[in-house]
Backbone as CSV, one residue per row, in Angstrom:
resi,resn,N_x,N_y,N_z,CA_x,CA_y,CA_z,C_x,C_y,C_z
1,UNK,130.642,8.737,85.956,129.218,8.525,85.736,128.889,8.650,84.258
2,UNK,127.604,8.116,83.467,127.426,7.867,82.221,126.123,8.931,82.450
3,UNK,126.197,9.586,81.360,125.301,10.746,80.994,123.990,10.161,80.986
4,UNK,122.441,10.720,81.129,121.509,10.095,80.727,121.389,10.458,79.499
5,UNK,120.680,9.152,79.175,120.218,8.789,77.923,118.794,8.682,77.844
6,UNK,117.968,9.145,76.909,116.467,9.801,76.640,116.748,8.985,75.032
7,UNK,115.494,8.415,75.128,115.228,7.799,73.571,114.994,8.784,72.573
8,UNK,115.390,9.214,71.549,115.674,10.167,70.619,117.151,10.644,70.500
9,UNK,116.924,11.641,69.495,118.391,12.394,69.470,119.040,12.597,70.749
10,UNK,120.736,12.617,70.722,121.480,12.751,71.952,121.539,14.258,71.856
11,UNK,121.484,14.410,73.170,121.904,15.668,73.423,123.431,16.131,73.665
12,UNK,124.201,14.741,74.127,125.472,14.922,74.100,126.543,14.644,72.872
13,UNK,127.427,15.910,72.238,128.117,15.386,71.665,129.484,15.240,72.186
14,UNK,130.301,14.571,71.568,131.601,14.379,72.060,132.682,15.059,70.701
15,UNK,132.992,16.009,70.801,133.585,16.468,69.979,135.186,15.894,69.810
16,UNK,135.697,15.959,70.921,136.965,16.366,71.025,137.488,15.561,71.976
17,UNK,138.186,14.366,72.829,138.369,13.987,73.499,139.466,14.266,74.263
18,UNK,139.152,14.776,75.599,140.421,15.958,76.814,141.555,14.147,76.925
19,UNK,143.128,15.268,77.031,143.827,14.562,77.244,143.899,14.480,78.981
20,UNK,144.899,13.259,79.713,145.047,13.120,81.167,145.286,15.179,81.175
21,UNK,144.240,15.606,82.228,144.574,16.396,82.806,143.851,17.932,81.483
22,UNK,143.567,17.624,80.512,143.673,18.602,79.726,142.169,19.494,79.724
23,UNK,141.487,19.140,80.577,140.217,19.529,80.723,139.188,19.604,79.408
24,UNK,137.933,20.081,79.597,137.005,19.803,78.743,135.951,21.198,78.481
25,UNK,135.700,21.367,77.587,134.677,22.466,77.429,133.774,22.217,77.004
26,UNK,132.486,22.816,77.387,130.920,22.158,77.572,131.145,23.348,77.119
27,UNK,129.994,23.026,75.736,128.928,24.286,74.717,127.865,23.756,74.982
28,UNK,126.932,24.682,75.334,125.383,25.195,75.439,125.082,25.214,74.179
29,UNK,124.246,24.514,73.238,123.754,25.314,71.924,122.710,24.708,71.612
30,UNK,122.014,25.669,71.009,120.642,25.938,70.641,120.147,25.092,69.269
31,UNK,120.600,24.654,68.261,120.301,23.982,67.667,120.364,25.039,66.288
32,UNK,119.473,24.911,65.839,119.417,25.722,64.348,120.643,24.961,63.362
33,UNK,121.812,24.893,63.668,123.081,24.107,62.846,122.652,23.572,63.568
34,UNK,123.671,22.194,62.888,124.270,20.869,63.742,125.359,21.079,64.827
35,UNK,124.490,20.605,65.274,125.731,20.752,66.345,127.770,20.249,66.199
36,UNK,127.624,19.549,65.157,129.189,18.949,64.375,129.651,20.707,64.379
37,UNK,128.829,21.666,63.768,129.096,22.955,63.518,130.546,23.537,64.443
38,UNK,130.611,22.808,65.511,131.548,23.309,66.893,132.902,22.593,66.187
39,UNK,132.822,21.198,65.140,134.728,20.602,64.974,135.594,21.486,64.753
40,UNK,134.983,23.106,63.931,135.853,24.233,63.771,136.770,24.632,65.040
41,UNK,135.901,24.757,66.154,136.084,25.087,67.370,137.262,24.151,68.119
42,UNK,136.835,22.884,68.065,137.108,21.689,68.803,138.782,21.482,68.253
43,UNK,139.286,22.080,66.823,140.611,21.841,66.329,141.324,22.978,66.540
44,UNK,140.326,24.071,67.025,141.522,25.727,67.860,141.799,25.211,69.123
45,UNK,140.609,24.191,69.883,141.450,24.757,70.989,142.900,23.851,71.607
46,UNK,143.265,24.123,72.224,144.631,24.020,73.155,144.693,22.404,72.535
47,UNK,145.727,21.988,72.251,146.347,20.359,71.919,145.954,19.473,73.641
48,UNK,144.772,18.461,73.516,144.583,17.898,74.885,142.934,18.665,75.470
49,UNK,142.506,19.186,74.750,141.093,20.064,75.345,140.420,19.588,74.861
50,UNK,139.304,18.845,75.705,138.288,18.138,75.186,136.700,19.170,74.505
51,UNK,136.009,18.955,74.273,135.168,19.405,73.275,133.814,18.543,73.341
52,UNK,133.002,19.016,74.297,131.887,18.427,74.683,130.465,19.399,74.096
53,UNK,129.328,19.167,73.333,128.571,19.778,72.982,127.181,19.561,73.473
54,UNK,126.761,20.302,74.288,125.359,19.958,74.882,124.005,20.377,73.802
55,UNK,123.631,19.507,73.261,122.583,20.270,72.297,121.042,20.545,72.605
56,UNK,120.237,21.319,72.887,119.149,21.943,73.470,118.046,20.821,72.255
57,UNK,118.511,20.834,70.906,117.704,21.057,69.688,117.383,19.497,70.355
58,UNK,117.958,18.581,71.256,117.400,17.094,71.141,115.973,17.101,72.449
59,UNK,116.031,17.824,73.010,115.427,17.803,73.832,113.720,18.044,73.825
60,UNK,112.804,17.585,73.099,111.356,17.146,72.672,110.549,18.314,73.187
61,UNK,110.733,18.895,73.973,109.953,20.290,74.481,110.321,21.485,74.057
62,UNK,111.919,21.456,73.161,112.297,22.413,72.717,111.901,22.463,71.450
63,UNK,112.917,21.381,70.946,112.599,21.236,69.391,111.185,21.073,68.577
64,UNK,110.686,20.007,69.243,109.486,20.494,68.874,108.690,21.939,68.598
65,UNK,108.599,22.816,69.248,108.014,24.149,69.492,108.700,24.677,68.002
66,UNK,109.617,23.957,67.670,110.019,24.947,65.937,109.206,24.736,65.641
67,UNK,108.456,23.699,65.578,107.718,22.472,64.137,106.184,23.437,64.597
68,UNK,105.915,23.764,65.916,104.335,23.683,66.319,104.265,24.923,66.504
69,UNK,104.511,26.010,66.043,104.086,27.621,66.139,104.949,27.998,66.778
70,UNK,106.359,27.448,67.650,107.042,28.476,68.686,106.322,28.062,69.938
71,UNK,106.088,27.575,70.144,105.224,27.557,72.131,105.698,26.486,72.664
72,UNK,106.550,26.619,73.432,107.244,25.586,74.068,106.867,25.251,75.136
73,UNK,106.347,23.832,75.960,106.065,23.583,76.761,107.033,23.361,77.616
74,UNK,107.659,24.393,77.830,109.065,23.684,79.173,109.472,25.453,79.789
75,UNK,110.308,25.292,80.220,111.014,26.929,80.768,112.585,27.045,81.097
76,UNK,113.034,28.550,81.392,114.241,28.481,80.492,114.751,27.625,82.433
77,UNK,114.282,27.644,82.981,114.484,26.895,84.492,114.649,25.922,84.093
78,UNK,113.441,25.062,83.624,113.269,23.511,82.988,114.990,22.964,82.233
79,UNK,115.190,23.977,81.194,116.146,23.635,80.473,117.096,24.057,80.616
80,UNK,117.534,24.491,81.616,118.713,24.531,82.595,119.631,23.591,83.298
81,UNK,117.931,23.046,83.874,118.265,21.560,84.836,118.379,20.525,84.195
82,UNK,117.640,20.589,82.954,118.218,19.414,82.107,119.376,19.151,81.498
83,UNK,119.921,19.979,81.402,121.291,20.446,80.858,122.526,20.367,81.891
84,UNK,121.573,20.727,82.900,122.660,20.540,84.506,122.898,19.000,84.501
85,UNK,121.891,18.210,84.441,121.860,17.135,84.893,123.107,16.328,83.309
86,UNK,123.017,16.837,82.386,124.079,16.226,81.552,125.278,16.322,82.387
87,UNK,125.521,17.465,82.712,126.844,18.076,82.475,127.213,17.622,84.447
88,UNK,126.394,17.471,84.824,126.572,16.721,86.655,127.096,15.324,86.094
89,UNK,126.190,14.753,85.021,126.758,12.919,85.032,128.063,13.175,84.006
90,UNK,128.273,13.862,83.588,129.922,14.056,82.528,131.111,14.738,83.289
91,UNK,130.862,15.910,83.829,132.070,16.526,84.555,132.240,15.494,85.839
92,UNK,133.959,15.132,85.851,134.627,14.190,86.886,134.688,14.914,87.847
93,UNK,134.679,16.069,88.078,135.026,17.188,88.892,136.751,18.027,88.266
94,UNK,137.072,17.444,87.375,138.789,18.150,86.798,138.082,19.702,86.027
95,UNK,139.444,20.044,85.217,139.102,21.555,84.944,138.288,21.310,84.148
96,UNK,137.292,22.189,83.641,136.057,22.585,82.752,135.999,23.949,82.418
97,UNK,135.886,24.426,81.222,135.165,25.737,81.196,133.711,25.164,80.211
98,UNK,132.840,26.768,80.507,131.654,26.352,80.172,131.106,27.325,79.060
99,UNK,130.340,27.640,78.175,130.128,28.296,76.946,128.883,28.311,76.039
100,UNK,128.309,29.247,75.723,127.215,28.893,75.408,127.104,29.968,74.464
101,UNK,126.191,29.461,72.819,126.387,30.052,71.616,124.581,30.472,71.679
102,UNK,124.113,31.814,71.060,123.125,32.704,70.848,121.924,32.156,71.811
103,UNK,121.120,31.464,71.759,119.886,30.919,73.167,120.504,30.119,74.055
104,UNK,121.438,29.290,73.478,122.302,28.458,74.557,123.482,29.301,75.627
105,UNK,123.706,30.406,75.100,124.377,31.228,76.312,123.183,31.604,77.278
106,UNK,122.314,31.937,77.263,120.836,32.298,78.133,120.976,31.122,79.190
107,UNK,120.556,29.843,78.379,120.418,29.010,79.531,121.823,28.388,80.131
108,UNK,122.700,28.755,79.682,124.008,28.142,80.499,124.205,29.447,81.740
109,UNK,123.913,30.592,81.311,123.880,31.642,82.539,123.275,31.086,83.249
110,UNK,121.618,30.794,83.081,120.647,30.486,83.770,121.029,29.091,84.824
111,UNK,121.790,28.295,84.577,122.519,26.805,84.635,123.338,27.319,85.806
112,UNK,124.325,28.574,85.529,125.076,28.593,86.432,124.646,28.971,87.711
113,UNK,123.794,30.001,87.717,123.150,30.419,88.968,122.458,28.862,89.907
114,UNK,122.574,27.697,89.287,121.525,26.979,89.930,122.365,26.141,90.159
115,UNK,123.668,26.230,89.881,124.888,25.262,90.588,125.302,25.979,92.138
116,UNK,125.759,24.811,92.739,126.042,25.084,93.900,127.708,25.704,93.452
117,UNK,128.062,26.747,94.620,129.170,27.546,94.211,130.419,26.954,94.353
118,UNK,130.670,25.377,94.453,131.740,25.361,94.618,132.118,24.119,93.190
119,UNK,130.576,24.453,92.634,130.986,23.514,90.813,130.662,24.393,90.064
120,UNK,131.072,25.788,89.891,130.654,26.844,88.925,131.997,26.874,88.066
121,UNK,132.080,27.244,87.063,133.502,27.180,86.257,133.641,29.224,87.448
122,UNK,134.920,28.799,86.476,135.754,29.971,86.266,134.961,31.229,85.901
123,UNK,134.529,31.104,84.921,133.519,32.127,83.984,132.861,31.634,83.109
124,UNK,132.009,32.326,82.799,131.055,31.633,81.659,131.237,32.229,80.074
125,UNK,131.835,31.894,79.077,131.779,32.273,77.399,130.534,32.633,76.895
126,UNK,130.024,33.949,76.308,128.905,33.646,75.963,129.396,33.773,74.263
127,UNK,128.768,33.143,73.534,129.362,33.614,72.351,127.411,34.270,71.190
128,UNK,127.702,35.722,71.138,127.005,36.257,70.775,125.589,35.890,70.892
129,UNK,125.485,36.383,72.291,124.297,35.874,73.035,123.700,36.818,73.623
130,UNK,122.315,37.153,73.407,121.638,38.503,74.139,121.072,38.185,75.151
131,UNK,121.270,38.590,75.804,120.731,38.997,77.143,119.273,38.892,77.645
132,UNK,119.057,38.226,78.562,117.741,38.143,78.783,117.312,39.084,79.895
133,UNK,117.251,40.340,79.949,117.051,41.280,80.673,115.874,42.026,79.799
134,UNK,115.338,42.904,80.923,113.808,43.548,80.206,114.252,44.508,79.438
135,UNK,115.304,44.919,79.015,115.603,45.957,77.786,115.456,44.753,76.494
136,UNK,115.843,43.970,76.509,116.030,42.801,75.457,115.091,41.640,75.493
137,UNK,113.927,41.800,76.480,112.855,41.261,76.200,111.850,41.945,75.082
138,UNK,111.599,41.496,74.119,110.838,42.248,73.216,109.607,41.609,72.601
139,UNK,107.979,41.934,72.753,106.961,41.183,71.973,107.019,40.295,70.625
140,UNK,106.649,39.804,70.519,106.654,39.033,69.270,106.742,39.942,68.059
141,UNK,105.452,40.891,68.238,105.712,41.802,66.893,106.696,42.870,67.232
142,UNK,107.569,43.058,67.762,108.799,43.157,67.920,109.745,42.775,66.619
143,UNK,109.398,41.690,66.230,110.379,40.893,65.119,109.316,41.087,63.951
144,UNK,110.071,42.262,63.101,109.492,42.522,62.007,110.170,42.148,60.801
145,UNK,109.433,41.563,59.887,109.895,40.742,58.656,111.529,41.566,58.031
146,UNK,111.597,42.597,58.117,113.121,42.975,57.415,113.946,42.722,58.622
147,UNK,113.774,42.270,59.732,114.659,42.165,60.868,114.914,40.525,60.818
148,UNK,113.884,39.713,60.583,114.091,38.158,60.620,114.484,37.634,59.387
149,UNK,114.318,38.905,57.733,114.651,38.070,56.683,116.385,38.311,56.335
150,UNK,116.735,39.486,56.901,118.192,39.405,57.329,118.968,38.337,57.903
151,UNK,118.488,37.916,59.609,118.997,37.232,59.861,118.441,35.347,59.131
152,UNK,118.157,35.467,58.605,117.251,34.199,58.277,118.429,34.195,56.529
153,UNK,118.928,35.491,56.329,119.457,35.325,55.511,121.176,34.989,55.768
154,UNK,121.460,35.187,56.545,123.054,34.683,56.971,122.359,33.150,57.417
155,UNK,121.550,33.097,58.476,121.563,31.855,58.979,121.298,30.664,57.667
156,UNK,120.983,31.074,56.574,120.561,29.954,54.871,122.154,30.235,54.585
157,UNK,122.897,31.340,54.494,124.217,30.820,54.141,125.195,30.002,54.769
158,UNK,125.050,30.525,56.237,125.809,29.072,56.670,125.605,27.812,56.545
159,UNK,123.893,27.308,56.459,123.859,26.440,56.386,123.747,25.622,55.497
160,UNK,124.193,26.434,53.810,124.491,25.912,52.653,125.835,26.073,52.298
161,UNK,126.663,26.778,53.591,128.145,26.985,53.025,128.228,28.127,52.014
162,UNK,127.734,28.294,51.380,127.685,29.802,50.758,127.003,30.719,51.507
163,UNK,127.704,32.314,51.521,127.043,33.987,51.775,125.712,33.935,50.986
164,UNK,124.946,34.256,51.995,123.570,34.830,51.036,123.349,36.419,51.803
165,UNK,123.969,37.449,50.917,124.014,38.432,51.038,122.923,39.283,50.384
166,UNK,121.741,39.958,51.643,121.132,40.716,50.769,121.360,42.310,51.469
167,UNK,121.023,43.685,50.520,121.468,44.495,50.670,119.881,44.664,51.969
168,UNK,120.264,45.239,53.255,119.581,46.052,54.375,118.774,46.622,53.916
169,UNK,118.940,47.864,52.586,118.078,48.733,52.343,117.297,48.614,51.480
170,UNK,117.852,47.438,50.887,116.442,46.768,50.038,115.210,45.813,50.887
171,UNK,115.952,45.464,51.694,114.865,44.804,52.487,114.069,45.634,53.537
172,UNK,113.964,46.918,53.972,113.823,48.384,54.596,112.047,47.981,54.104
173,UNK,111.234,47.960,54.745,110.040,47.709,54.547,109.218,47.066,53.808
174,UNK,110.306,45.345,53.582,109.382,44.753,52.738,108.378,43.664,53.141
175,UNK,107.803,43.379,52.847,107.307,42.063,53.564,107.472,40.719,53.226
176,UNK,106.948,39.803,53.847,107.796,38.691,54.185,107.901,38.051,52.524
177,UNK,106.701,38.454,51.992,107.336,37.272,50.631,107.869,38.173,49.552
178,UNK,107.950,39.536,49.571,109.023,40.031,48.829,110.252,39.858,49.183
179,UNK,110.390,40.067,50.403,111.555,39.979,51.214,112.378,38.749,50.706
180,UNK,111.488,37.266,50.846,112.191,36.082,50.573,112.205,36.688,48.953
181,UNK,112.185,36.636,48.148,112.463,37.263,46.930,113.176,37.265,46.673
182,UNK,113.685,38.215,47.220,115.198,38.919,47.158,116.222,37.848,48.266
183,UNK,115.954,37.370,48.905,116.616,35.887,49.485,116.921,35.304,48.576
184,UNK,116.037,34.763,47.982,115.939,33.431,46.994,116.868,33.689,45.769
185,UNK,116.628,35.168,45.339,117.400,35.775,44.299,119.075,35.651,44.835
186,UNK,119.629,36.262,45.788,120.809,36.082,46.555,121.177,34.921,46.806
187,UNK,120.509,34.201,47.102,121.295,32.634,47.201,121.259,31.880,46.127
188,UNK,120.664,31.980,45.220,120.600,31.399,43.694,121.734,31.792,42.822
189,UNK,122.023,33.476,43.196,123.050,34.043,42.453,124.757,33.449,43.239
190,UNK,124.336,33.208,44.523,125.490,32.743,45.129,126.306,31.074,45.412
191,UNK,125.203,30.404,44.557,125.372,29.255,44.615,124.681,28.265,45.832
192,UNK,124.157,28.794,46.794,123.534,29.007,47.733,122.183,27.585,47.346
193,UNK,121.240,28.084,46.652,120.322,27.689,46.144,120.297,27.153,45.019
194,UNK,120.402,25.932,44.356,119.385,25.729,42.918,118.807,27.277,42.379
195,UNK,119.011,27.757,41.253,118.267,28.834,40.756,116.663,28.364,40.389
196,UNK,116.362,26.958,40.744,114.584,26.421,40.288,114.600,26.072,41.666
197,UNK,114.781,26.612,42.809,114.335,26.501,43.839,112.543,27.033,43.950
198,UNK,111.950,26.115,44.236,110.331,26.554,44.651,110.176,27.666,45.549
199,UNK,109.758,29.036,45.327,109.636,29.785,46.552,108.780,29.131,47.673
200,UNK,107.990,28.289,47.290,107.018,27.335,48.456,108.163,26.503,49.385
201,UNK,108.979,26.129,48.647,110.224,25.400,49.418,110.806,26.381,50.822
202,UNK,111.389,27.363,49.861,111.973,28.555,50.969,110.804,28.946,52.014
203,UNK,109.532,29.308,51.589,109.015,29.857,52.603,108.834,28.851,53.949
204,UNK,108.645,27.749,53.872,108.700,26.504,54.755,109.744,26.846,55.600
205,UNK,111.094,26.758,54.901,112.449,26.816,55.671,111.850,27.938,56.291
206,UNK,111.896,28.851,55.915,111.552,30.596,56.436,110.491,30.385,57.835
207,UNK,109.673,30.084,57.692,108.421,29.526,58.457,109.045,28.552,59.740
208,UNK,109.969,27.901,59.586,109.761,27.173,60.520,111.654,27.707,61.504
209,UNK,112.538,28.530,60.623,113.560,29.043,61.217,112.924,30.262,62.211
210,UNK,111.621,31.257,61.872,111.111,31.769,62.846,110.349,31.069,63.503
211,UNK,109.950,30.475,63.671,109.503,29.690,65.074,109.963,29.525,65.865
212,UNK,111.490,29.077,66.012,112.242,28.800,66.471,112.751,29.987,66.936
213,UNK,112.831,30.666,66.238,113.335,32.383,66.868,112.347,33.059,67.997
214,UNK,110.799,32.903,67.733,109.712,33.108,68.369,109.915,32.178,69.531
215,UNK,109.956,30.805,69.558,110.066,29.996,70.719,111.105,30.610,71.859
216,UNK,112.088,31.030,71.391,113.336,31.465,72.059,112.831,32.866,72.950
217,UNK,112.290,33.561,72.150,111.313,34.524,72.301,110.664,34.807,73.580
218,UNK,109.714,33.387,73.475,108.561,33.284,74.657,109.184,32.737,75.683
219,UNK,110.496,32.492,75.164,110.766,31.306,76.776,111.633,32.600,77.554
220,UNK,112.126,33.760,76.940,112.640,34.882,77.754,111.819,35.827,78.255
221,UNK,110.525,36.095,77.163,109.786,36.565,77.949,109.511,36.979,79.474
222,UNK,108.772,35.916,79.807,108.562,35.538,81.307,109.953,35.650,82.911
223,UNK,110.866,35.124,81.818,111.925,34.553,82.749,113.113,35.945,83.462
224,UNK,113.137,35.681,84.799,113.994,36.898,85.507,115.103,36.294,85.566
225,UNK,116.170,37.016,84.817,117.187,36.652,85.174,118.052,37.489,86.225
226,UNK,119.032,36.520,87.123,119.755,36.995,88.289,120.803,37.114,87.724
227,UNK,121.505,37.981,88.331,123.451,38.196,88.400,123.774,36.821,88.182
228,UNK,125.147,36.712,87.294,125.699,35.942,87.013,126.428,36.162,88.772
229,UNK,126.868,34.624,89.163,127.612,34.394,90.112,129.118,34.093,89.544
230,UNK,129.556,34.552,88.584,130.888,33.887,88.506,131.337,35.027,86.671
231,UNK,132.319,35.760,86.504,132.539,36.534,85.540,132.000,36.169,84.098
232,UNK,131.799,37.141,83.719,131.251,36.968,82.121,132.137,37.234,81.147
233,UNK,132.394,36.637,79.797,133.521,36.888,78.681,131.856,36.793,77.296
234,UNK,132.118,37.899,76.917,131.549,37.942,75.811,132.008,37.987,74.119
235,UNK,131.752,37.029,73.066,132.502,37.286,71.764,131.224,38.134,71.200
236,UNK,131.270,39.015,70.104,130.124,39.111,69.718,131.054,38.760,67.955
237,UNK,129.748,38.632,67.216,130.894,38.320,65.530,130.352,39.821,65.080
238,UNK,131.216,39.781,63.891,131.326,40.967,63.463,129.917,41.376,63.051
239,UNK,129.308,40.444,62.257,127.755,40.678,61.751,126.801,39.978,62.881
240,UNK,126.715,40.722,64.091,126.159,40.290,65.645,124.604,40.283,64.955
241,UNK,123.538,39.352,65.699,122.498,39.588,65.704,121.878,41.146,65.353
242,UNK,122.487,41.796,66.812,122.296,43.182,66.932,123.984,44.148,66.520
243,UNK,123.789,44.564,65.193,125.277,45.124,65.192,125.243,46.460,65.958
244,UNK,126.367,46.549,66.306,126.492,47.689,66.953,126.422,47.989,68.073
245,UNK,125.519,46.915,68.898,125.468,46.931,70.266,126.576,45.782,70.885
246,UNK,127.423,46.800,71.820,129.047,46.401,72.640,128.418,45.216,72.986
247,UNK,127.645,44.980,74.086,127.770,44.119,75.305,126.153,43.543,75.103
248,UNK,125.073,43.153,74.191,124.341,42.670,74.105,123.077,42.697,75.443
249,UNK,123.239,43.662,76.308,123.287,43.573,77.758,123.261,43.152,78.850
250,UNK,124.467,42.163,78.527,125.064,41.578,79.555,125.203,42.370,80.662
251,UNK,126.117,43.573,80.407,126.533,44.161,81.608,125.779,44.256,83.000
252,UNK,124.099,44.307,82.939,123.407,44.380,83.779,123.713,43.116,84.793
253,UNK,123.747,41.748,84.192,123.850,40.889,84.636,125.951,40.422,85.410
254,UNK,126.384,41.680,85.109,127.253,40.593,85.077,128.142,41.440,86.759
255,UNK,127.743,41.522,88.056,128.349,42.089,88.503,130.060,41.871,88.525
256,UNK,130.540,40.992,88.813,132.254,40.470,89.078,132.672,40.154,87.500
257,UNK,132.282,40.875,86.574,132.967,41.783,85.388,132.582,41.314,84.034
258,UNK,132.719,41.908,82.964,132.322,41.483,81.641,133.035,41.428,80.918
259,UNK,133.922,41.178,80.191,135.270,41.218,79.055,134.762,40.850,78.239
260,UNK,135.218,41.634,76.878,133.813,41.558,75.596,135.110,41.780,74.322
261,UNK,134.484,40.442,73.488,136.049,40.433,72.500,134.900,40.622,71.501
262,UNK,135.595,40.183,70.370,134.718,40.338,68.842,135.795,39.229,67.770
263,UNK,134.702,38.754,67.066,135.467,37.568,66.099,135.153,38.215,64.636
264,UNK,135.410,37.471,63.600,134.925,37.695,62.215,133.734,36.801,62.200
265,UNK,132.994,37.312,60.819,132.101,36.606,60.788,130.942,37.078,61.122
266,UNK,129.812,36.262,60.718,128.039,36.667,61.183,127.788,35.951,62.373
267,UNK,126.623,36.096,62.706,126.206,35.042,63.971,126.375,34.074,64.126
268,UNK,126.446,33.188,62.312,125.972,31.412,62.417,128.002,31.199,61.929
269,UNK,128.353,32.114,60.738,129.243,31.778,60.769,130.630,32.035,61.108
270,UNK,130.502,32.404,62.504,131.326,32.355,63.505,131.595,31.189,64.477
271,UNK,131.102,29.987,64.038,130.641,29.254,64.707,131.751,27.850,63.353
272,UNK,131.869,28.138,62.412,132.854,27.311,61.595,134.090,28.204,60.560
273,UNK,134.181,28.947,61.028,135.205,29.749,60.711,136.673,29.811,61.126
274,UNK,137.331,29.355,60.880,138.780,29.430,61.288,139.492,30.667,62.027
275,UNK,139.239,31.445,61.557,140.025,32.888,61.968,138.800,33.557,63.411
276,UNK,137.516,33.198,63.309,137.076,33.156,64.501,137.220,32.043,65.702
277,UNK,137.237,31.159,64.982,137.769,29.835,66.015,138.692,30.112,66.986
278,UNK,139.502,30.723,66.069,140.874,30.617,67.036,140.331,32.187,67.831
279,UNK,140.356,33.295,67.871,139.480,34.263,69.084,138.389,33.450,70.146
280,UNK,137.688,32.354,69.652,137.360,31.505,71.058,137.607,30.847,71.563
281,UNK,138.764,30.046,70.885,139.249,29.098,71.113,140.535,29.702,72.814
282,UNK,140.951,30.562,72.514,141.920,31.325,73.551,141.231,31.837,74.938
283,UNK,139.990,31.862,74.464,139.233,32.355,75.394,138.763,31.501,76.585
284,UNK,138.545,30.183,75.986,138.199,29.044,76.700,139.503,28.253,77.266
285,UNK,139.590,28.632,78.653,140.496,27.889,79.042,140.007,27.002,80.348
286,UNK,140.272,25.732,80.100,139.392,24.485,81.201,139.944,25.334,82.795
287,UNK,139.735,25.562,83.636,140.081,25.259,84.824,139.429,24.702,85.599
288,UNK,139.907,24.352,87.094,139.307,24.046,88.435,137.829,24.489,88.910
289,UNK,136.740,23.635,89.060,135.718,24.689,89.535,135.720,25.844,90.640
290,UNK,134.868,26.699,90.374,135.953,27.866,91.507,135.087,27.664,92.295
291,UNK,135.857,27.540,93.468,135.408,27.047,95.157,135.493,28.372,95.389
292,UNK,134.839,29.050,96.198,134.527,30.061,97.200,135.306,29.953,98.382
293,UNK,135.920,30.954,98.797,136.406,30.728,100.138,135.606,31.758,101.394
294,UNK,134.779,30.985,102.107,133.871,30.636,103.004,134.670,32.769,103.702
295,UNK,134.084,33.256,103.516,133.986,34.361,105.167,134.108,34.328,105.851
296,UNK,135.653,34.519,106.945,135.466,34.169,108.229,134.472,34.968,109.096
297,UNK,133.818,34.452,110.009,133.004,35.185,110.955,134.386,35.744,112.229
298,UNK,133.031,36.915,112.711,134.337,37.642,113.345,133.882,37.369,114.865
């Protein structure tokens, strides 16, 4: 079957093309990078493993909501099934594993529960992905400017290829446009930035990378999540969203088990890194969808 096609950006990429028999791995991801971001990935894994990328960011109810304050008109249900419905017209029924990177692990959990049990992979990859449980549901002002100009500051280095490293304790109660400050200063010094970068420039970027964080936000809010039906494997990178926390809290969700590795790297760039590649790359192995075997009645 041929995937649907929606006028705009594809949501499907084709990374990697599976050899006879070599199965295929479907990534969940959220957008923020390009989705190309995964060829790191797509050249660890196994010789013959295909490399399929489902991207959330094409989908007009998502992406949009960066651009328009964060308020997304859809739900993390909505974008589940849309995502189901890719991955129903692409998977032949051969081996698959399935995987999903920081909001895109949310809804590929969410995805799995709504498959029937005998097309669920093996397990689900989350790769440094929090948990949508009410410990990790948190208000908007929840996300306070030294918490988003941190991560807002790895997420500008990956996506200029240079570290934009700023020190934690300088950013310890600043606000948002001192904060970028000392951003702007760090990525200028790092090659990162033009040193005549417009701070009006950055704050835009800044402005519209939380939205997107906020959107992600509101769409967990609301949403209950159930037990995973099928085992959980968690990577977290070394510089996790949340450092320090093991299991992001998964564990709640994960009754039939959690296995929790760790890569190098920050959130975004764990995601084109070589020496993390290969820690997910091992992790993802295509198999058979796991069929259930039925209970005999007595």
């Amino acid at each position: 079957m041929r995937p649907r096609r929606d006028a705009g950006p594809a949501v499907v990429h084709r990374l990697a093309e599976p050899a006879d028999g070599g199965g295929t791995v479907y990534l969940v991801h959220p957008g923020a990078l390009a989705a190309t971001v995964h060829r790191t990935l797509a050249a660890a894994l196994p010789p013959g493993t295909g490399l399929t990328v489902l991207d959330l960011s094409a989908l007009p109810a998502y992406w949009e909501a960066a651009l328009t304050g964060g308020r997304a008109d859809t739900s993390i249900e909505e974008l589940a099934d849309r995502i189901g419905e890719e991955l129903a017209a692409l998977h032949d029924g051969g081996p698959y594993a399935l995987a999903g990177w920081s909001f895109g692990g949310v809804v590929a959990q969410a995805l799995v529960g709504r498959m029937p049990a005998g097309r669920r992979p093996e397990r689900l990859v989350l790769l440094d992905s929090i948990a949508p449980t009410p410990e990790y549901q948190q208000p908007d002002d929840a996300l306070e400017p030294p918490l988003l100009l941190g991560w807002f500051a790895m997420y500008l280095g990956a996506k200029r290829g240079r570290p934009v490293t700023v020190d934690e304790g300088r950013l310890a109660g600043c606000s948002t446009e001192d904060g970028l400050r000392l951003v702007l200063a760090a990525a200028a010094g790092s090659g990162a930035l033009p040193a005549d970068t417009p701070p009006a420039g950055l704050r835009k970027l800044y402005d519209t990378y939380v939205d997107g964080l906020l959107r992600n936000n509101r769409l967990t809010a609301p949403y209950t999540a159930r037990a995973c039906g099928v085992p959980l494997v968690l990577v977290t990178a070394e510089r996790s969203l949340l450092p320090g926390d093991r299991t992001l809290g998964w564990e709640a969700l994960a009754p039939h088990g959690l296995d929790v590795h760790h890569c190098p790297g920050d959130h975004y760039t764990m995601l084109d890194r070589p020496d993390a590649a290969a820690v997910i790359a091992r992790l993802l192995r295509p198999a058979a969808p796991a069929r259930r075997t039925p209970v005999p009645k007595v």
